[in-house]
C-alpha positions in Angstrom: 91.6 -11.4 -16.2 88.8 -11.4 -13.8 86.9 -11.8 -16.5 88.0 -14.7 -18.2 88.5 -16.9 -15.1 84.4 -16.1 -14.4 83.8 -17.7 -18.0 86.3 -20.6 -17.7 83.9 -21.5 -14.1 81.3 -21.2 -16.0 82.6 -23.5 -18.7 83.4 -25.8 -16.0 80.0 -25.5 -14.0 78.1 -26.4 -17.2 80.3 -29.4 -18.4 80.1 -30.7 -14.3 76.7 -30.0 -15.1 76.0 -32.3 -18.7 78.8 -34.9 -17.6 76.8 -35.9 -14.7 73.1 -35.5 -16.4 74.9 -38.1 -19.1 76.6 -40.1 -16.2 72.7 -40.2 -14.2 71.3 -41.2 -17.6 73.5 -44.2 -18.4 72.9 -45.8 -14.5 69.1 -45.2 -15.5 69.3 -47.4 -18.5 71.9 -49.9 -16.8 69.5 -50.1 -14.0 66.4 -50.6 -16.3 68.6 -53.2 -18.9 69.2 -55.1 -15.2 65.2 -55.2 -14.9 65.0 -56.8 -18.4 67.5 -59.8 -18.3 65.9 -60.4 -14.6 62.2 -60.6 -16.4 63.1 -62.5 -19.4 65.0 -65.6 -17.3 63.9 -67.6 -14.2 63.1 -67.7 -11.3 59.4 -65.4 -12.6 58.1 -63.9 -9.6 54.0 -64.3 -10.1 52.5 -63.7 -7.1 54.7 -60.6 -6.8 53.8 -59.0 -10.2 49.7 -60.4 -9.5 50.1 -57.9 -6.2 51.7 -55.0 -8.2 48.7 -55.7 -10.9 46.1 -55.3 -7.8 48.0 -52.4 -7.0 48.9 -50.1 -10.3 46.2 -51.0 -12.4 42.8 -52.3 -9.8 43.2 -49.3 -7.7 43.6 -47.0 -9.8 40.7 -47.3 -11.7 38.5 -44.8 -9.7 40.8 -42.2 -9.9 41.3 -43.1 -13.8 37.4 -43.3 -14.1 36.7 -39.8 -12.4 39.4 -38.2 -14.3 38.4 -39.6 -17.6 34.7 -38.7 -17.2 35.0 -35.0 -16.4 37.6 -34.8 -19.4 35.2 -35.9 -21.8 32.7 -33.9 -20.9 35.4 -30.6 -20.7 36.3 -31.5 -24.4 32.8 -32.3 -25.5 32.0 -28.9 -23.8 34.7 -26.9 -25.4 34.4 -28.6 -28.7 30.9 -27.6 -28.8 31.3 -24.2 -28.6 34.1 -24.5 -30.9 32.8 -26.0 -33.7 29.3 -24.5 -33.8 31.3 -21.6 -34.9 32.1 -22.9 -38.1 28.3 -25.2 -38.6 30.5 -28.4 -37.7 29.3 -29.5 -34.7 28.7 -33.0 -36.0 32.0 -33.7 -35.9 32.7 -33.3 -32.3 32.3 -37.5 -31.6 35.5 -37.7 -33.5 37.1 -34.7 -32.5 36.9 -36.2 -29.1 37.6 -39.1 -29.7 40.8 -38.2 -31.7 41.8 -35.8 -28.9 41.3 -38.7 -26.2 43.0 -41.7 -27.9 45.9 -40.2 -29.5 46.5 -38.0 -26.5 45.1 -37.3 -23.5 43.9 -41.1 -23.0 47.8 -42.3 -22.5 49.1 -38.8 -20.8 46.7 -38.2 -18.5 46.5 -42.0 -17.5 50.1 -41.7 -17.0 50.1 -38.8 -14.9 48.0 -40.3 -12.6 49.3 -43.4 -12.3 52.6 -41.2 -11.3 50.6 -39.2 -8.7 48.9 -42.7 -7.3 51.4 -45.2 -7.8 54.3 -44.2 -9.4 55.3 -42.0 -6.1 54.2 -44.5 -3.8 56.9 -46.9 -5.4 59.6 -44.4 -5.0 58.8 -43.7 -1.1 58.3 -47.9 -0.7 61.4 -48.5 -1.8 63.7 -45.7 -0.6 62.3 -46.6 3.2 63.2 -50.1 2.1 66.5 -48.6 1.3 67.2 -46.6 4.2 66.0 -49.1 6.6 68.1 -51.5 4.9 65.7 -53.9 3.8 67.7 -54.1 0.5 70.4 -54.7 1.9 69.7 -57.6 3.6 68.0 -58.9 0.5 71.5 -59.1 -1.1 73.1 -60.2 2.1 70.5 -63.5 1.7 71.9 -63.7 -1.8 68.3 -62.8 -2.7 68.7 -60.3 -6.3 67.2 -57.4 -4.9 66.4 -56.0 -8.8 64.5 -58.9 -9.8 62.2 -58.9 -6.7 61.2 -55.1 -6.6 62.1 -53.7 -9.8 60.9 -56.6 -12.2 57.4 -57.1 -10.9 56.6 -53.6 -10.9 57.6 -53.1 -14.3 56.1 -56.0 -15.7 53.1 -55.0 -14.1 52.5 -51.5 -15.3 53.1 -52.7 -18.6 50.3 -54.9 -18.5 47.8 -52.0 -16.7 49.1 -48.9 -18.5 47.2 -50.1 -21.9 44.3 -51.4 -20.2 43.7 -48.4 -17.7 44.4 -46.3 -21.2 42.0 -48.1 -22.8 39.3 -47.8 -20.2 40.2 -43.7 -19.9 39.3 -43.8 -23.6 36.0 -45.3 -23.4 34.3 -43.2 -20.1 36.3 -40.2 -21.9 34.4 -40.7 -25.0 31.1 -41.2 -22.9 31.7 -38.4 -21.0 32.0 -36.4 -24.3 28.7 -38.2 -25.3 26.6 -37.0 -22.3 27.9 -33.3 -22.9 27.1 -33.0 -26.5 24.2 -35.4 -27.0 22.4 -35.3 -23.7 23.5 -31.4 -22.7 23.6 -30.2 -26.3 21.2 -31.8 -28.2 23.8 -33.2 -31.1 22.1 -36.2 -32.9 23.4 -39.5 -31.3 24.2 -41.4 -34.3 25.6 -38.2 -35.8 28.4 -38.6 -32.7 28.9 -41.8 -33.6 28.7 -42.6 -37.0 31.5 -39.6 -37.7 33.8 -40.7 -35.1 33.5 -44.6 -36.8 34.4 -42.8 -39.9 37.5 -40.6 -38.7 39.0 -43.0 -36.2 41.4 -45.8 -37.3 43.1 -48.5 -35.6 46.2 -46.6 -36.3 44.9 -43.9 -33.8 44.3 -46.8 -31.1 47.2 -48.6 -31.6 49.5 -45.3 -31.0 47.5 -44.8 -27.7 48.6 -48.2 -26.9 52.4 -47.7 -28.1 52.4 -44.8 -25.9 51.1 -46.7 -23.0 53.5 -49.1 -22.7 56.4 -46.1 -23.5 54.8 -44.3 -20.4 55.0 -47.5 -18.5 58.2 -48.3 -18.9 59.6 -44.6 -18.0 57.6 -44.3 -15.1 58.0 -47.3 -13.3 61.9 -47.1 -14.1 62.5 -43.4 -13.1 60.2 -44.4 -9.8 61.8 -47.4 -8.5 65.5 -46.0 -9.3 64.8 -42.8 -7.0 63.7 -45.2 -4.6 66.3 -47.7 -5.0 69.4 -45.6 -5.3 67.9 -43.0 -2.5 71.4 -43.4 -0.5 73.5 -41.9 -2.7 71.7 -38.6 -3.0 73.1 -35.4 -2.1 70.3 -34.2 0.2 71.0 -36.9 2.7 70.1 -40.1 3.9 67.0 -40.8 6.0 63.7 -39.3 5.7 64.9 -36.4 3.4 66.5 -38.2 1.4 63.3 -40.3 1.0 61.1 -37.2 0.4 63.4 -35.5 -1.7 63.8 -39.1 -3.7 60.0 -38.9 -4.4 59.5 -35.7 -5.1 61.9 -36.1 -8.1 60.6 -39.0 -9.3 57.1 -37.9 -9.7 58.2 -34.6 -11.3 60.8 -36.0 -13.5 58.2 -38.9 -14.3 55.9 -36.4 -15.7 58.3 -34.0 -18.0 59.5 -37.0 -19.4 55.8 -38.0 -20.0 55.0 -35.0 -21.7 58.4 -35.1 -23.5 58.0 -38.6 -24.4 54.6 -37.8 -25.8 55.5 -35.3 -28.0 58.3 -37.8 -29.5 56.0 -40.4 -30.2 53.5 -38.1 -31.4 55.8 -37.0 -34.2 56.4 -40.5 -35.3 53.5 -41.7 -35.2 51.7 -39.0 -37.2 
């Protein structure tokens, strides 16, 4: 008997459990289809998303830049040392390329947009929350969704690709000064293969991704932040911190989940 009321609490614990991931699932997308109809119809908000452009994508590019630079040169490294193994070292332009454009170029860019912006968002707008700055917002009959959520979103739509794109190109450099200025691989060797092995179908799935990674972050971000008075942990500081910490690691699973979706469509 003892038995079988331990298994019917744990029946109970794990549908608690999937009814409310379903139930925090569907307010995610409610919240995120609000952001939409706010950014398709007027009132736009130009200067706000111009601000969040300076912010995502302009100051992030050092970070991006440094990241991307030192991952070149890692894969033109390991590649190297790789592919010498089997007398196929002049293929490492486009095995770096390939790695960077289909992959790492829209992940890693991701993950540190999370780690930059992405949980600066979240922190912004819970203490806008808590202090009840949002609140007032709505009490001025001012729709609080369309004048955080929508600019922000709009935004890292626009930056994602670019900063993806710009990850791709110091990434491939990076791989260039490893295995044609460290290792002595012929320069138009790195070159001329990776013209020949990467498409435009390879690009354009970096891009897809970008946007993909965009919309997730900035939507799992701002609704930590947004809806940080109805967590469990508390409301004030905690809940803030606790809000943030979520939406940066939840941000990045669902990155590296998202990625390996895409991936197998895309292929």
């Amino acid at each position: 008997m003892k038995n079988t009321m331990s298994l019917v609490e744990d029946i109970h614990s794990l549908g608690r459990i999937t009814i409310g991931f379903i139930r925090e699932l569907g307010l995610i997308f409610l919240f995120f289809l609000r952001g939409v109809i706010c950014s398709i119809t007027p009132p736009y908000q130009f200067k706000k998303i111009l601000q969040q452009v300076y912010f995502v994508g302009f100051k992030s590019l050092f970070v991006i830049g440094l990241v991307s630079l030192f991952t070149g040169m890692v894969l033109g490294l390991q590649g190297y040392y790789t592919l010498v193994k089997f007398g196929s070292e002049g293929v490492l332009g486009a095995a770096v390329a390939l790695s960077i454009i289909r992959e790492l170029g829209p992940v890693l860019t991701a993950i540190m947009v999370i780690g930059r912006a992405g949980s600066a968002m979240a922190a912004e707008l819970g203490i806008m929350r808590i202090t009840e700055q949002i609140d007032a917002l709505e009490t001025m009959n001012i729709n609080s969704i369309r004048y955080l959520f929508c600019p922000r979103v709009i935004a890292s739509i626009i930056c994602f690709p670019l900063l993806t794109a710009l990850f791709d190109v110091i990434g491939i450099l990076g791989g260039y000064i490893t295995g044609v200025l460290l290792l002595g691989i012929d320069s138009g060797t790195y070159f001329s293969r990776m013209e020949n092995l990467v498409g435009l179908k390879d690009v354009m799935g970096g891009f897809y991704k970008s946007i993909f990674f965009a919309i997730i972050v900035v939507t799992i971000c701002c609704y930590q932040g947004y809806f940080v008075h109805k967590r469990k942990e508390g409301f004030g500081a905690r809940g803030v911190s606790f809000a943030t910490t979520n939406a940066v690691v939840i941000s990045c699973v669902l990155v590296l989940v998202g990625d390996y979706v895409l991936t197998s469509f895309l292929l």
